[in-house]
C-alpha positions as CSV (number, residue, x, y, z in Angstrom):
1,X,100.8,131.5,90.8
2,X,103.0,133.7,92.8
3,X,105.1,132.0,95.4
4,X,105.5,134.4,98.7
5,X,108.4,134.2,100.8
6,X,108.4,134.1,105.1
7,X,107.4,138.1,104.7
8,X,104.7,138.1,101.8
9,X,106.9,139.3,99.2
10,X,106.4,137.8,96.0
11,X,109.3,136.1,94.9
12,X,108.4,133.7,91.9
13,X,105.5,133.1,89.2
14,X,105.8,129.5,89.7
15,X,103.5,127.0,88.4
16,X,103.3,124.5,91.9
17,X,103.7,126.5,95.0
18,X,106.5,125.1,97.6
19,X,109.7,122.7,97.2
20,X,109.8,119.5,95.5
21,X,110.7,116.6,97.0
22,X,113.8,116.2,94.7
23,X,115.2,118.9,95.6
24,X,113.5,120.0,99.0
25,X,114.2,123.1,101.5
26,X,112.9,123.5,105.2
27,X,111.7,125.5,107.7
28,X,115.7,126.7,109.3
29,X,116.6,125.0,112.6
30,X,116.8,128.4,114.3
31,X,113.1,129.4,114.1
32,X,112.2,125.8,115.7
33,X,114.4,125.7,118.3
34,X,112.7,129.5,119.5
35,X,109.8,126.8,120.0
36,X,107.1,130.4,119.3
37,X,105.7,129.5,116.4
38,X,102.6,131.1,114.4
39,X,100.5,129.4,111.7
40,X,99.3,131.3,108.7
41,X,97.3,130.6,105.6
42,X,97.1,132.7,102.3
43,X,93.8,132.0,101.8
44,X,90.9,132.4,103.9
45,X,88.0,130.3,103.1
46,X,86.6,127.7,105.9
47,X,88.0,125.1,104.1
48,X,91.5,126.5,103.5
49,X,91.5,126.4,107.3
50,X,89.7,123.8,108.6
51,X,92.4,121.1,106.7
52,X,95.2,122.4,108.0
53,X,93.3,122.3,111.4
54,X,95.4,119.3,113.2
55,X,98.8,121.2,112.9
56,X,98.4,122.8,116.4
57,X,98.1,119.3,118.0
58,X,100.9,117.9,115.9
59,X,103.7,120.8,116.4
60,X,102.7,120.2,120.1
61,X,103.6,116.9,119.4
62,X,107.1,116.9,117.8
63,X,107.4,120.1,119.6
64,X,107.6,119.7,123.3
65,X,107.0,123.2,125.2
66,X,106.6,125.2,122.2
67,X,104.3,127.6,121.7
68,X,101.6,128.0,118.6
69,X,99.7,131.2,117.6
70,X,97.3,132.1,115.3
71,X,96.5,135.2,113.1
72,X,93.7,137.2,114.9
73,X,90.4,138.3,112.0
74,X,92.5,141.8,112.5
75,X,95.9,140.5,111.7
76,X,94.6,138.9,108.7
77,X,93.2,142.1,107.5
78,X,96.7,143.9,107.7
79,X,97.9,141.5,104.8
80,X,94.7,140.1,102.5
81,X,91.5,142.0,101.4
82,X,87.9,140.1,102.3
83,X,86.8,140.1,98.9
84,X,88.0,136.9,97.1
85,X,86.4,135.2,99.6
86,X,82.8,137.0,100.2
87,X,81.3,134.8,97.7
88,X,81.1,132.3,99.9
89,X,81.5,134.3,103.5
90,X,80.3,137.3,104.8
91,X,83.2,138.1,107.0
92,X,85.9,135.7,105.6
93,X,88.7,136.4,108.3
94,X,86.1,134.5,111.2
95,X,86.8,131.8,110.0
96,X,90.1,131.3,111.7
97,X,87.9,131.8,114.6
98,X,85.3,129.4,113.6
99,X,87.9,126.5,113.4
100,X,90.3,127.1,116.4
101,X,87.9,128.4,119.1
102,X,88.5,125.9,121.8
103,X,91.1,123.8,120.7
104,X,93.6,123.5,123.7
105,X,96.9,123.1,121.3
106,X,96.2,126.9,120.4
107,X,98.2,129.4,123.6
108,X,96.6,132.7,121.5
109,X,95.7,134.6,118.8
110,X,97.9,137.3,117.8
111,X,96.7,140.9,116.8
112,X,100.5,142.5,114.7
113,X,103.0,140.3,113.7
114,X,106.3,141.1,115.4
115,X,108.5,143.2,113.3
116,X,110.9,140.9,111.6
117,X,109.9,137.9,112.4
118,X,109.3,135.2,109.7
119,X,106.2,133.5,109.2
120,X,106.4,129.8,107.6
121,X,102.9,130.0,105.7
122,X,100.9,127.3,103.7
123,X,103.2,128.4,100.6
124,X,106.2,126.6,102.4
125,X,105.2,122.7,101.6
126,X,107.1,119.8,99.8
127,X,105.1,118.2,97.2
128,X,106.1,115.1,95.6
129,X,106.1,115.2,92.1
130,X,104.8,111.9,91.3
131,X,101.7,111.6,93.7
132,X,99.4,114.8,93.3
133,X,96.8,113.3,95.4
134,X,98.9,114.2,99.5
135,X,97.2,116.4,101.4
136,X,98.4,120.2,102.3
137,X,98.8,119.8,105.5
138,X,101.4,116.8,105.0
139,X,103.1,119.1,102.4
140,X,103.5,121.6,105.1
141,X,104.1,119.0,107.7
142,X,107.0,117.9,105.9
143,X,108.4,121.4,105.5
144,X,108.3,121.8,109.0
145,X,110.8,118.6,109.3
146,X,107.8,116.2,109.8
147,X,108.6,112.0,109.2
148,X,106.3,110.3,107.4
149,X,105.2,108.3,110.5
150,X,104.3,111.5,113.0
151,X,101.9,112.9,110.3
152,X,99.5,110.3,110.1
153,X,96.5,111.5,112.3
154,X,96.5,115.1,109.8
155,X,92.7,114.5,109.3
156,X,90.6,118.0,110.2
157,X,90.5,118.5,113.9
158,X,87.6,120.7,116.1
159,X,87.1,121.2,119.6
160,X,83.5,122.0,121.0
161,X,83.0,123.3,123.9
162,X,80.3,121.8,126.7
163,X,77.4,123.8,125.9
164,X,77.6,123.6,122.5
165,X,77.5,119.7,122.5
166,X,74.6,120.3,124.8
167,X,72.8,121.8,122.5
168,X,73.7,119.4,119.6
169,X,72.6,116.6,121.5
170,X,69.4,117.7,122.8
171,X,68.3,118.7,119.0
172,X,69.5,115.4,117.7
173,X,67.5,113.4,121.2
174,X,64.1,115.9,119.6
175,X,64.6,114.8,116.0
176,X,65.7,111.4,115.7
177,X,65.2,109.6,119.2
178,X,67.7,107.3,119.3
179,X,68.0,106.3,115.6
180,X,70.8,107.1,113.3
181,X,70.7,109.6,111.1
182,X,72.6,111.0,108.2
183,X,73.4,114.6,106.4
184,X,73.3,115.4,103.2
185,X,75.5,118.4,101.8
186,X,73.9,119.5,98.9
187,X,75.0,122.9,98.3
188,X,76.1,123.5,94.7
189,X,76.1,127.6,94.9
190,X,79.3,128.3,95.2
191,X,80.6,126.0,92.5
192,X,83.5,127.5,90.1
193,X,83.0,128.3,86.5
194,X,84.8,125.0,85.7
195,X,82.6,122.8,88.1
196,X,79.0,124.2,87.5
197,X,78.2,123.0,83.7
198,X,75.0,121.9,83.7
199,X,75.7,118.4,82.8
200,X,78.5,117.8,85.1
201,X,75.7,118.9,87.8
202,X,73.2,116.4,86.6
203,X,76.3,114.1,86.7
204,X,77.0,114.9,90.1
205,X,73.2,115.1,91.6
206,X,73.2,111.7,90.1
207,X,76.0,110.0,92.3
208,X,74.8,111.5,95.6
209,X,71.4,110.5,94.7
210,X,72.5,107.0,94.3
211,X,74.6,106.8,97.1
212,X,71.6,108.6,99.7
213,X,69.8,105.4,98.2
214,X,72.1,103.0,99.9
215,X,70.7,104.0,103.3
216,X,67.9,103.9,104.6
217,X,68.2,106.9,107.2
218,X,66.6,109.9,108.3
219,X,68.6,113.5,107.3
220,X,69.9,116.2,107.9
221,X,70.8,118.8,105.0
222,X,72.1,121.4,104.1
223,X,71.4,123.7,100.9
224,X,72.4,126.9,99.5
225,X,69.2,127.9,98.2
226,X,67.3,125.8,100.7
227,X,65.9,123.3,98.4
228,X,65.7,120.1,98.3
229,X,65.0,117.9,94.9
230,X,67.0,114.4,96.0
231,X,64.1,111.1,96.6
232,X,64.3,109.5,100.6
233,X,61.6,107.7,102.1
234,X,62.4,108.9,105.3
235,X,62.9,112.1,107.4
236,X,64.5,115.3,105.9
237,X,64.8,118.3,107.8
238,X,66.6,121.5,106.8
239,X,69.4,122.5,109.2
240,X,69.2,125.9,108.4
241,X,65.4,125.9,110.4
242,X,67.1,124.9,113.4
243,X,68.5,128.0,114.0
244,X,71.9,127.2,115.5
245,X,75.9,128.3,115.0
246,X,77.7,126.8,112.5
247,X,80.1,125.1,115.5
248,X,76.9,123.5,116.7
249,X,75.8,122.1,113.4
250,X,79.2,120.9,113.1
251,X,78.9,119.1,116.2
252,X,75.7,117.6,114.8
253,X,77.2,116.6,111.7
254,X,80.0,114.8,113.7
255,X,77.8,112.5,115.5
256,X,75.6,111.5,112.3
257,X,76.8,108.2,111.1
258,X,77.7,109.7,107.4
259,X,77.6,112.3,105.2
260,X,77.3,113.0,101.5
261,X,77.4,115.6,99.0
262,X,79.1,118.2,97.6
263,X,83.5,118.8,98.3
264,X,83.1,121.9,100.2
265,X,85.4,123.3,103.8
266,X,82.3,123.4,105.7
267,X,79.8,120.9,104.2
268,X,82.2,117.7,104.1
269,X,86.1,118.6,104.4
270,X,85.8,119.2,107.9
271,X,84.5,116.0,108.9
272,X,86.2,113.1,107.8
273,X,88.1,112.2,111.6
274,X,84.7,111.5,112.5
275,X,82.5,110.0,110.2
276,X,82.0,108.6,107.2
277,X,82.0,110.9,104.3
278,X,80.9,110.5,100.9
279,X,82.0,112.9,98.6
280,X,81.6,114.3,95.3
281,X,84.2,116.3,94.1
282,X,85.1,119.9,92.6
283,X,87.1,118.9,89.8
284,X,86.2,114.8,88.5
285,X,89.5,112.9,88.8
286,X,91.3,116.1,90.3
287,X,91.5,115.7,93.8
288,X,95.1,117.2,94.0
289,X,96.1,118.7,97.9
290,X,92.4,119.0,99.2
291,X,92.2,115.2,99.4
292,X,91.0,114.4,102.8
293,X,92.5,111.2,104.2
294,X,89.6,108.2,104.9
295,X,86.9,109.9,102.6
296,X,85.0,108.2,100.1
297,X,84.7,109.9,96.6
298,X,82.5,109.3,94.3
299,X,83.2,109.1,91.1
């Protein structure tokens, strides 16, 4: 891997991005106390977002009267070609859209960089050498001159705006009434090399389907290919027939009472402040910095 400095030069081929915590470095005192701060990501996926998500809320919070900006899909483009991330999205850079639209700890989204000035990016972190299993955002958190004890609510953080709770709630009134539901992530698609043997699927499809048979709910799922091979004796509906934003089914997923499935940005990562998740992951036993905070993973 190839650690980029504040101005995304390539410094080092390193095999851990960041600082350890033996022997840490953090973000100068100067740049902080110009309280204008922009937050940047080197990859672009919804997921490689959406958990660093709460950091807006929290540099508000350690931060009094700062300021926090985010790369505009244009900005983005100026530094990082779409395609490592078109498997999975058609226009990659929307993502940082996607996520932050709404949220009222964003003041704006910035078009150029200024010239010169130094962007602290998700390859400035402090990783403990010991404990694999902390999540990015508290890596970066503590970079930033974070305690232990202000980083604690890190969990992935979305703001929905009226009508689109509206709408939510007027599809979940039609489906379910006033019954609990669940959704099911069961998108396997996108899977790395590494992850998509055909036994570890089986192996995989074989803890959701146990866990999906701990509750007796209707669901909600989604699939990459749109089918659906897991056994329920209730209600299953395919979100994708519904016709609505990804925010709005989002919103819907927030107010189910769980989810399981697949690791995934979209499918489960996001989700974990506000219901229960039940997760299968990318890599068995390899959680490393995606490791969401209160999720249950099965394995």
């Amino acid at each position: 891997m190839i650690q980029f400095n504040e101005y995304f030069q390539g410094t080092d081929d390193v095999n851990k991005l960041g600082f350890s915590s033996s022997n840490p470095k953090y973000i100068p005192k100067e740049y902080l106390e110009q309280k204008q701060f922009i937050i940047f990501r080197t990859c672009h996926s919804y997921g490689d977002w959406v958990i660093i998500s709460a950091m807006p809320k929290l540099l508000k919070q350690k931060y009094p009267d700062c300021t926090v900006a985010i790369p505009s899909p244009k900005c983005i483009g100026k530094y990082y070609s779409p395609t490592n991330w078109q498997n999975k999205h058609v226009d990659p850079f929307n993502n940082v859209i996607e996520i932050f639209k709404s949220n009222p700890y964003v003041d704006g989204m910035i078009d150029e960089i200024p010239y010169g000035l130094p962007i602290y990016h998700d390859h400035f972190r402090i990783y403990d050498e010991s404990n694999p299993h902390i999540p990015l955002i508290k890596q970066m958190l503590k970079f930033w001159r974070f305690e232990d004890h202000e980083i604690e609510d890190c969990q992935p953080d979305l703001y929905w705006e009226n009508e689109e709770k509206d709408i939510g709630d007027k599809i979940i009134e039609n489906i379910f009434e006033d019954n609990e539901f669940g959704f099911l992530y069961i998108d396997n698609s996108s899977l790395p090399p590494s992850c998509n043997s055909p036994e570890l699927i089986r192996e995989k499809e074989k803890l959701i389907q146990k866990e999906i048979s701990n509750h007796n709910l209707s669901w909600l799922y989604y699939s990459g290919d749109d089918t659906f091979t897991y056994k329920t004796n209730n209600k299953v509906i395919n979100v994708k027939n519904l016709n609505i934003s990804l925010r709005i089914q989002n919103y819907i997923k927030s107010k189910s009472k769980l989810i399981i499935g697949h690791q995934g940005g979209y499918g489960t990562d996001c989700m974990s402040r506000y219901t229960q998740c039940y997760v299968v992951p990318l890599h068995p036993n390899k959680l490393n910095e995606h490791i969401q905070i209160g999720t249950n993973y099965l394995l």
